[in-house]
N, C-alpha and C positions, 0 to 999 in steps of 0.2 A: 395914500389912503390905506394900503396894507399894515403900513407901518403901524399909522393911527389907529386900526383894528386892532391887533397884536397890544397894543399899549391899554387901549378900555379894556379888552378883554384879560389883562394880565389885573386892570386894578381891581378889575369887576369880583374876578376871583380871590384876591389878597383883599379885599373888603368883608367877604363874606366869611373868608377864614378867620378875618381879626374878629368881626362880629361872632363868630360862632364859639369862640374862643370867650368871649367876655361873657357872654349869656351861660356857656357853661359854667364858667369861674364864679360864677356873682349867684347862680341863680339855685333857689334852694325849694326843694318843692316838699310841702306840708303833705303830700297824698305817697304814704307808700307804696303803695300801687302801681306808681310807676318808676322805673327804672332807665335811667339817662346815662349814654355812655359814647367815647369817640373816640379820634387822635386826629390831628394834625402837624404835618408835616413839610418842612420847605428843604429841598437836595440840592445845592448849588458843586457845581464842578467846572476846574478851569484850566486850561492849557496854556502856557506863555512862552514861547522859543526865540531864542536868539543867537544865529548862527549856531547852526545846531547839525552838526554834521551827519549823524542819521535822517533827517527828514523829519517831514511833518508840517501841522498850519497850528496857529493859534483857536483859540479855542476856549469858548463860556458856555454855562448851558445852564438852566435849573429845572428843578419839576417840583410842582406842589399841589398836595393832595388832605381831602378832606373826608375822614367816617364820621359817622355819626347815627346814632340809634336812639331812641326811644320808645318801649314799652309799656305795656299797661298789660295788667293781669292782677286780676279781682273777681272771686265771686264765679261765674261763669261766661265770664269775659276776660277772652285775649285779644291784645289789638298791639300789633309788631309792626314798624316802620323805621327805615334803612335811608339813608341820604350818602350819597358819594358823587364827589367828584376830584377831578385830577386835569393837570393841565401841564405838557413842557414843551420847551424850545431849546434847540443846540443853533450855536451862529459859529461857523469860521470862517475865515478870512478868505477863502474860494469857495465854497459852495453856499455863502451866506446862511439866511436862517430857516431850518426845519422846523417842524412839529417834530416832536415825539411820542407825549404822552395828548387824550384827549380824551375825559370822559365824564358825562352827566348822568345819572340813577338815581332814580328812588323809585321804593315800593312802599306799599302798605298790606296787609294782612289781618283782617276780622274775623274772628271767631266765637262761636257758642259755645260752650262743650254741653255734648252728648253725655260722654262716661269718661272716665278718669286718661286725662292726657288727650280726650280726644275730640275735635271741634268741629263743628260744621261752620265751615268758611266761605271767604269771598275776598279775592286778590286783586290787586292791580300794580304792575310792572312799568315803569317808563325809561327809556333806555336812549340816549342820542350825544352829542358832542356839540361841543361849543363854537369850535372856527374851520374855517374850508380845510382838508387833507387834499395834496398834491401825490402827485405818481409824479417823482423826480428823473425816470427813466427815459422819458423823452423828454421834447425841447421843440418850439414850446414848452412848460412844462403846464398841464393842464390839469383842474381839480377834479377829483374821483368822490369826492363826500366834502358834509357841511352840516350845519344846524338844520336840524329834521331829515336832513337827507344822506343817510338815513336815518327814520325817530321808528323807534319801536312802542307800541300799548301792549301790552296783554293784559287781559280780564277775564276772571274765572270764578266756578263754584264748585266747590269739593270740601274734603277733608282735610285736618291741619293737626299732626301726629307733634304733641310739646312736651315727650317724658322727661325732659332738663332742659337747663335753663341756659343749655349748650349748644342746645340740635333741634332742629326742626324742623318739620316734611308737609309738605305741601301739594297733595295730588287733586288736580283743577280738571275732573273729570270733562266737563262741559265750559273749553274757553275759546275766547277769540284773542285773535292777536293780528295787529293792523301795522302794516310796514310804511311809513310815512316817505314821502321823496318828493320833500318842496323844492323840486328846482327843474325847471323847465330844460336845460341844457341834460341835465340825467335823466328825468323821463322821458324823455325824447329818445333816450337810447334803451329804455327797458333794464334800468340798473336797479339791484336788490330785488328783483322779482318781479317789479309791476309791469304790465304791458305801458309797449310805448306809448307817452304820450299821457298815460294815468300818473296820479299821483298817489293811489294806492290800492296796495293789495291787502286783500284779508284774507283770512284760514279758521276754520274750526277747525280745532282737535283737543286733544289731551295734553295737561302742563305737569310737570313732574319737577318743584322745588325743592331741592337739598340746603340748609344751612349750617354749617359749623362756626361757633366763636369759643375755641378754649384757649386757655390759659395752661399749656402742660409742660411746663419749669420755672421757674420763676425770673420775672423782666422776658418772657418767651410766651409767644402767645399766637396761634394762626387764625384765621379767618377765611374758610370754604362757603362756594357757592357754585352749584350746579344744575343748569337749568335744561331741560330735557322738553322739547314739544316734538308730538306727531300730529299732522296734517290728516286730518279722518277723511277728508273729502279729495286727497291728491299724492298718493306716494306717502299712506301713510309709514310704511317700513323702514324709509326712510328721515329716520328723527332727526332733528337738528341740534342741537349742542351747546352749550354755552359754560364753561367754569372756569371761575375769577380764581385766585388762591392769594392771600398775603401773609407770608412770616414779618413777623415785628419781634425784631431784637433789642427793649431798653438798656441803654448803655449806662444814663442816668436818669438825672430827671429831666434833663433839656436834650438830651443826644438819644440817637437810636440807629438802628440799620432796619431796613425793609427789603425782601423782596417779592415781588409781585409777577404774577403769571396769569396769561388770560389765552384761552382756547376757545378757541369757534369753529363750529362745522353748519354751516345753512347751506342745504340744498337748491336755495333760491337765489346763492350770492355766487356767480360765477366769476372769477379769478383768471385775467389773461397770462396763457402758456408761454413760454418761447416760441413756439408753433405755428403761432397765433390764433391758436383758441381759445375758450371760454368753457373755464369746466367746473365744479363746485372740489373744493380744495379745504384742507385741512388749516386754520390759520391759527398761529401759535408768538404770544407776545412774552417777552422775560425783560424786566429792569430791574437794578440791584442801586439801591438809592442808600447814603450816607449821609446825615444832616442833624437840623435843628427839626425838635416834634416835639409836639404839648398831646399829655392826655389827658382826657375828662371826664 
């Protein structure tokens, strides 16, 4: 049945890429206004030994990942929306098949403007993973997350700062954000915050969005995003954390390198010690992917 997951889930994802891929290539929009743009990318890497007198196991793996944006801005309206997701597996020969990568996003962002570059807005954030993560550390080896659990909303109203068509800031004076955990085996233990036995927790406070998309060298291009929320009703000094970063290196027009880094700090996601405690922890991800990428 695992296996069967792993395989819909892998087409599910290589379906959406082919489709997002052809809709960008074909599709030609008469409203200048709006502004369409993305990349996608498939990383495969493989290990093959045979009597091989240092060591080691065999070894496949791939990771593939999907951006995607479109805007609109006209007039005194701006409207920004972000689509990503990313999906990998490594399998060798003794530890069979991990997750690596795992992740589903999109936002949207509507704006008025006020006065020049500056809008009166209203966000919304969604944030979760596609198949169960294991803690390979024990044995049993037992799931720690999954689809919705955890799923992130946040929803907010503030100001939306667009002096170029680079950067954008996003201060959600008055939001909520709702920590989802469908699954009965993890709220039953009170994981990502909720009490046990709930299957969600929410928070008012303050939302603080940074974006960057430049292009500064040419075929060199990063992409930031840093997300900042305090809790007005519980600790709020303690903010939480969230930023993605990706360099894209084009090599040509089919080749690329990427590398991708993601930090998280939540006050509500407590991280088992050697100890054996439960403490909120600094969590810090880096992959360095080589492949086939289309941009659009």
């Amino acid at each position: 049945m695992e296996k069967m997951m792993k395989r819909v889930i892998l087409s599910c994802v290589c379906l959406v890429l082919v489709s997002g891929i052809a809709y960008a290539e074909n599709h030609i929009s008469k409203d200048s206004s709006w502004t369409y743009g993305g990349n996608s990318s498939l990383n495969l890497n493989q290990v093959s030994l045979s009597n091989w007198a240092a060591g080691g196991e065999n070894a496949i793996g791939f990771d593939v990942l999907l951006n995607y944006s479109a805007d609109y801005k006209h007039f005194k309206h701006l409207w920004q929306n972000r689509l990503e997701m990313a999906y990998g597996l490594n399998q060798t020969e003794v530890n069979g098949t991990k997750k690596t990568n795992d992740k589903l996003y999109f936002s949207s962002t509507y704006g008025y403007k006020m006065k020049k570059s500056l809008y009166l807005s209203a966000m919304l954030d969604f944030n979760t993973q596609f198949a169960k993560g294991y803690d390979y550390k024990v044995e049993p080896r037992v799931y720690i997350s999954r689809f919705m659990a955890p799923g992130y909303l946040t929803t907010g109203l503030g100001l939306t700062w667009n002096p170029k068509a680079w950067f954008t800031a996003t201060l959600s004076a008055i939001s909520w954000r709702g920590t989802f955990v469908d699954s009965r085996y993890l709220s039953d233990q009170g994981a990502f915050g909720v009490e046990p036995g709930e299957r969600l927790f929410s928070e008012m406070g303050g939302n603080l969005k940074v974006e960057i998309k430049y292009e500064f060298w040419k075929n060199m291009s990063i992409q930031s995003r840093v997300d900042l929320f305090s809790n007005y009703l519980d600790k709020p000094q303690n903010v939480d954390v969230k930023w993605d970063v990706q360099l894209n290196m084009t090599v040509n027009k089919w080749f690329s390198a990427n590398i991708t880094t993601n930090m998280i700090y939540d006050d509500d996601t407590k991280i088992l010690q050697k100890t054996g405690k439960k403490v909120p922890c600094l969590q810090f991800k880096e992959s360095l992917g080589i492949g086939f990428q289309v941009n659009f």
